[in-house]
N, C-alpha and C positions, 0 to 999 in steps of 0.2 A: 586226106579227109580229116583226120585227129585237128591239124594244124587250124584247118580252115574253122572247127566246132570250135578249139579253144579262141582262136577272132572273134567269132559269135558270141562267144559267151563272156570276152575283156568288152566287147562293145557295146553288149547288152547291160554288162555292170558300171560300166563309164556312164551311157546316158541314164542309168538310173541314178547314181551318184551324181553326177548332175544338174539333174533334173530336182533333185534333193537339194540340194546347195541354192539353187535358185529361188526354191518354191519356202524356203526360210529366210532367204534375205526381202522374198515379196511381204513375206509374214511380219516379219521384225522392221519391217521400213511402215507396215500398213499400222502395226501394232502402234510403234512411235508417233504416226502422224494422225491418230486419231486422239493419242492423251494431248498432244500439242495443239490442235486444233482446238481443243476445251479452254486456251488461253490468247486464240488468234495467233499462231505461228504455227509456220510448217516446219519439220524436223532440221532444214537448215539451216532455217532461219533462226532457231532456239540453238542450233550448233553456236553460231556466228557470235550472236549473241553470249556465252558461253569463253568462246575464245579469245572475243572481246573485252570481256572482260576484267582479263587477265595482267593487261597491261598494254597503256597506246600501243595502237596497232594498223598497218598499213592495210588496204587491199590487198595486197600481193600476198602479203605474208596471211592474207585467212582465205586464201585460194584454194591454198592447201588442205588445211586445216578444215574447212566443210565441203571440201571436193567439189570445187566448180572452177571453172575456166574467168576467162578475165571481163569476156562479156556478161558471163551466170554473173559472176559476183557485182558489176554492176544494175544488174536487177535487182539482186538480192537487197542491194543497198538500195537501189532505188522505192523498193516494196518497204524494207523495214524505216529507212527516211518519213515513207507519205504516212506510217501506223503510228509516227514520231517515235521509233524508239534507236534511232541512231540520229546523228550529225557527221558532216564533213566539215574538215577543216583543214587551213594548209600547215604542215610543219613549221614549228619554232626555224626548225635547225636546216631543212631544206625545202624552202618553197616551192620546188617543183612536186615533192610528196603530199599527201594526203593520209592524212589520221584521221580513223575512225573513235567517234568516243560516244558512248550510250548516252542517253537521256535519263532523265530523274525515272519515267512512265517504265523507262527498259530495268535499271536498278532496280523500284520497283518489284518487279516482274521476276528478275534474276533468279532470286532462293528457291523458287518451285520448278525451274528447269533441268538440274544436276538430278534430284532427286526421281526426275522421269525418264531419263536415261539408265537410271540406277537400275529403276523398278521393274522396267521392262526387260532391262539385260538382268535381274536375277530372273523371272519369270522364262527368259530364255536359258536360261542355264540350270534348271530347277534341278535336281536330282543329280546333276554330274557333279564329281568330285573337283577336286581343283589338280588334280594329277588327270584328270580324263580333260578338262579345260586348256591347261598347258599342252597337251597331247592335240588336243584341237587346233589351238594355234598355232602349235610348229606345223600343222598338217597344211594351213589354210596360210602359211608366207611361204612353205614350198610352193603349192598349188599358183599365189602370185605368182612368185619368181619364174615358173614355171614361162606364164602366160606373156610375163613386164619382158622377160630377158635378163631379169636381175637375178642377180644371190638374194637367196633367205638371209634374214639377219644371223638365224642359228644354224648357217651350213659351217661347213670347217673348208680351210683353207687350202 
């Protein structure tokens, strides 16, 4: 009987845990896409944008980078193409690739993007230390790794 309480009681703390984990990533994705909204972009789309950037850049390689598969990220391009703040074009170096490159309207645009990601992740993080944040994130690439089948970046060997 012990055995079966302490089940009860891992399983009741799991889907509380959980259930918490979820109910902040609804938060913080809602949080995000209503500052982004105040500029016509949804949170991936100000991602994209963003990683963009950064330096010519394929489809494939910002698949990753805002988390969408290879049909998402052609909406995603096709969305921020019709708003005009991307272009397609084919690679200098391999005409089969495609380089995405922003528009003057996305530059623009750019400098008030970092800063809403910023503001919203301090606002999420208010009051924790950066020794409780670290502690966060090793807890939350176990938890992937957990889930992916991968190693944490900071498991040991």
């Amino acid at each position: 009987m012990a055995e079966r309480t302490r089940n009860a009681v891992r399983l009741a703390l799991l889907l509380n845990a959980a259930g918490l984990l979820a109910r902040v990533s609804r938060e913080h994705a809602t949080a995000l896409e209503r500052r982004f909204a105040e500029v016509g972009l949804t949170t991936q789309q100000a991602a994209l944008l963003v990683h963009a950037s950064r330096a010519p850049t394929s489809p494939t390689t910002l698949t990753d980078a805002v988390g969408a598969d290879r049909a998402g990220m052609t909406r995603l391009l096709d969305r921020l193409e019709a708003k005009g703040m991307v272009r397609r074009r084919r690679s200098a170096d391999d005409r089969r690739a495609i380089v995405i490159e922003l528009t003057e309207a996305a530059q623009r645009l750019l400098p008030l993007l970092p800063p809403v990601f910023g503001q919203v992740n301090q606002q999420l993080f208010a009051g924790l230390t950066n020794e409780e944040i670290q502690s966060l994130a090793a807890l939350c690439e176990r938890m992937l790794a957990n889930l992916t089948g991968t190693r944490a970046s900071g498991s040991a060997t």
